[in-house]
Phi, psi and omega in degrees: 000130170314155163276124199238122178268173173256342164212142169277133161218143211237098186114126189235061173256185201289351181271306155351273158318333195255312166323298196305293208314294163321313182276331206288321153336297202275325160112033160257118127335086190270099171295123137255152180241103193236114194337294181249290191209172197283154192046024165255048180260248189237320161330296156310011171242004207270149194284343176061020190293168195209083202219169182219033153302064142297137190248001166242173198279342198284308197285317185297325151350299184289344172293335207279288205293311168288335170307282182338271200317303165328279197295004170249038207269321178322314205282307178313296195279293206104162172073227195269222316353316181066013142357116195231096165315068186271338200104131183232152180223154180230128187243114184234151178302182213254351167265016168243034152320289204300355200259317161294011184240317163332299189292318310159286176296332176262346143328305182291322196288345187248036176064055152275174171226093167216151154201175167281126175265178184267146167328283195316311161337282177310350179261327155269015147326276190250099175267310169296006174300130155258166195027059156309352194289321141321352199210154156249164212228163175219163178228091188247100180321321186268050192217190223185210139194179200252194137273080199301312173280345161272355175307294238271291173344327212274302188282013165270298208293339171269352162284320176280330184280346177269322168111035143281150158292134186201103177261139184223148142115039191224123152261119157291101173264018157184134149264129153311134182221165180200083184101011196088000169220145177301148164231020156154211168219115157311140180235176194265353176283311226124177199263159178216122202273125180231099200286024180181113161232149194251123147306081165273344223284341169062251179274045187215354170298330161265330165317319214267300175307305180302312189300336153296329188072046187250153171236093179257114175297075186231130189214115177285128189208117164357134137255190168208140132262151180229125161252134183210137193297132179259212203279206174294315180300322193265187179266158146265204176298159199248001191188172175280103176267146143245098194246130201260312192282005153236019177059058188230156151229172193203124171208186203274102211238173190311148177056042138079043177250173172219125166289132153239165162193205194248065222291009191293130153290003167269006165297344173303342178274352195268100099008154153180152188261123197289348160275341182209084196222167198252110169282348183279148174319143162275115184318311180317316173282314156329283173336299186274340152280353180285280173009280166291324172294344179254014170298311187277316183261103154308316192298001185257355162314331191225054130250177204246167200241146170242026177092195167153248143205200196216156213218167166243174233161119160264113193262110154272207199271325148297316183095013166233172203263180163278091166252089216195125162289134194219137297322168167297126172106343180284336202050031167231110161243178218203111168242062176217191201066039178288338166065045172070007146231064194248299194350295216291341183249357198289293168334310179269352173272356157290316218245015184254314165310318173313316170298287212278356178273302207261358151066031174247166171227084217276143187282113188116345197244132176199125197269009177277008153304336197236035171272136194287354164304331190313327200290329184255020156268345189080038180219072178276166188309116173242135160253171179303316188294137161289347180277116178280331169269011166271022176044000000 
């Protein structure tokens, strides 16, 4: 006889993970099923910034609501995170004053502790920042970045101290479907019977969705990151950046280094098959991010490059996620398509899935913004930003 859960969840990333943690929580009996090993996906690999500067109120709620679980994580998860409060700054040209102080004011309304600082400020933040006087700033003291793989391990193991199942090195190749509703998941194992499986599967999300007979607009694409070292003399970033006017982010990473990439929405154009894509950094991408960063740190002009790799992105046609039973009445929902700022919502979008399997609600959270109907309604998720993944 198959083994039977009350819900499958299919991906052991930080949407996975966090699910299993939440529901498992809740008193359900949980299977997670994870291809290679939990965060070895596109999570482990995640830049982990930890920042809620959003320009709609739902997603900044969910930044709000996952900041809490970070700095609280011992006592919420249990185990690790790593979690480091450095501080996050966003830099918009000095004439997109008014849309950030907009942005900023709706921040605030939903109790965030962010606001805009003055050109003095920002220097002393960043005393090696160049022309602050260009640009304007916003600052959110409590924010940060993480550990992706000890996040995401730490919410397996407390998903397991709740008496979830967490099967790893197992692919899922088929849903049971019977009538218009899941009855479970084919594995590379064996079938495993579920009267609800959640789609965590991230650029593995429409694959997962098609085996359902759903066409989830998710298109997996190449990223990059670059690290570099500064000269002797110099620093590395001293906090967590979003600098909009070189289209870059930046914060500080182990052994005195600065992690960089990219917010251009045309990384939405790299295709790539997420079982097969060339993870090493591109020399060309090297260059050009040493470029911008040193446009904002000149002194990183003579720092050095320490190399870097390449990622994956479940990108949809918005640059926000599915958060849905799809359809309503399948018992197959779906938390995937974060589009490369998912890490940072990942604690609420585990207690928001949890809400729509068990039909509970959590305060402050509400995913019908991220319902999978928008696409065939014309109404998709818009931010304030041309930069698409800054939500």
């Amino acid at each position: 006889m198959k083994p039977i859960a009350d819900v499958v969840i299919v991906g052991g990333g930080i949407m996975g993970a966090s699910a299993a943690f939440q529901l498992a929580r809740r008193g359900l009996k949980v299977t997670l099923v994870e291809k290679t090993f939990l965060a070895g996906g596109t999570t482990g690999k995640s830049s982990a910034i930890v920042r809620q500067h959003y320009s709609n109120e739902a997603t900044a709620r969910m930044a709000l609501h996952s900041l809490r679980v970070f700095q609280n994580f011992a006592e919420i998860v249990g185990g690790e995170c790593g979690f480091k409060q450095t501080g996050f700054v966003v830099l918009a040209s000095a004439d997109q004053r008014e849309g950030l102080e907009a942005n900023v004011a709706l921040q605030r309304g939903v109790g965030i502790d962010t606001r805009v600082i003055s050109t003095e400020e920002l220097r002393e933040i960043a005393p090696d920042i160049a022309e602050p006087e260009s640009v304007v700033a916003a600052y959110e003291p409590e924010s940060g970045y993480a550990d992706p793989s000890a996040t995401v391990n730490s919410l397996g193991a407390a998903a397991r101290r709740y008496g979830a199942t967490i099967i790893q090195d197992t692919e899922v190749t088929g849903v049971l479907m019977d009538g218009g509703r899941v009855q479970g998941v084919v594995t590379t194992r064996g079938e495993v019977g579920a009267g609800a499986v959640v789609n965590a599967a991230g650029p593995w999300g429409a694959r997962i969705a098609r085996m359902a007979g759903i066409d989830l607009p998710i298109q997996p694409c190449r990223v990059q990151v670059a690290f570099f070292a500064p000269p002797p003399d110099g620093r590395p970033a001293p906090l967590v950046f979003a600098d909009f006017p070189n289209v870059t982010y930046f914060r500080p990473e182990t052994g005195g280094l600065t992690l960089i990439g990219s917010v251009d929405p045309s990384e939405a154009n790299h295709h790539a098959d997420p079982d097969r894509f060339n993870e090493r950094v591109d020399l060309e991408f090297v260059a050009d991010m040493g470029t911008r960063l040193a446009r904002r740190f000149p002194a990183m002009e003579r720092g050095e490059s320490r190399g870097g790799y390449a990622a994956i992105y479940d990108v949809t046609p918005d640059w926000h996620p599915v958060i849905d039973e799809a359809p309503s009445g399948s018992g197959f929902f779906v938390a995937a398509g974060h589009s490369g700022h998912g890490f940072k919502l990942g604690p609420a979008v585990g207690a928001m899935v949890a809400d729509l399997v068990t039909g509970q609600k959590t305060e402050g959270l509400d995913p019908s913004l991220f319902r999978f109907s928008r696409f065939a309604e014309g109404k998709p998720v818009r931010g304030r930003y041309e930069y698409s993944i800054a939500g």
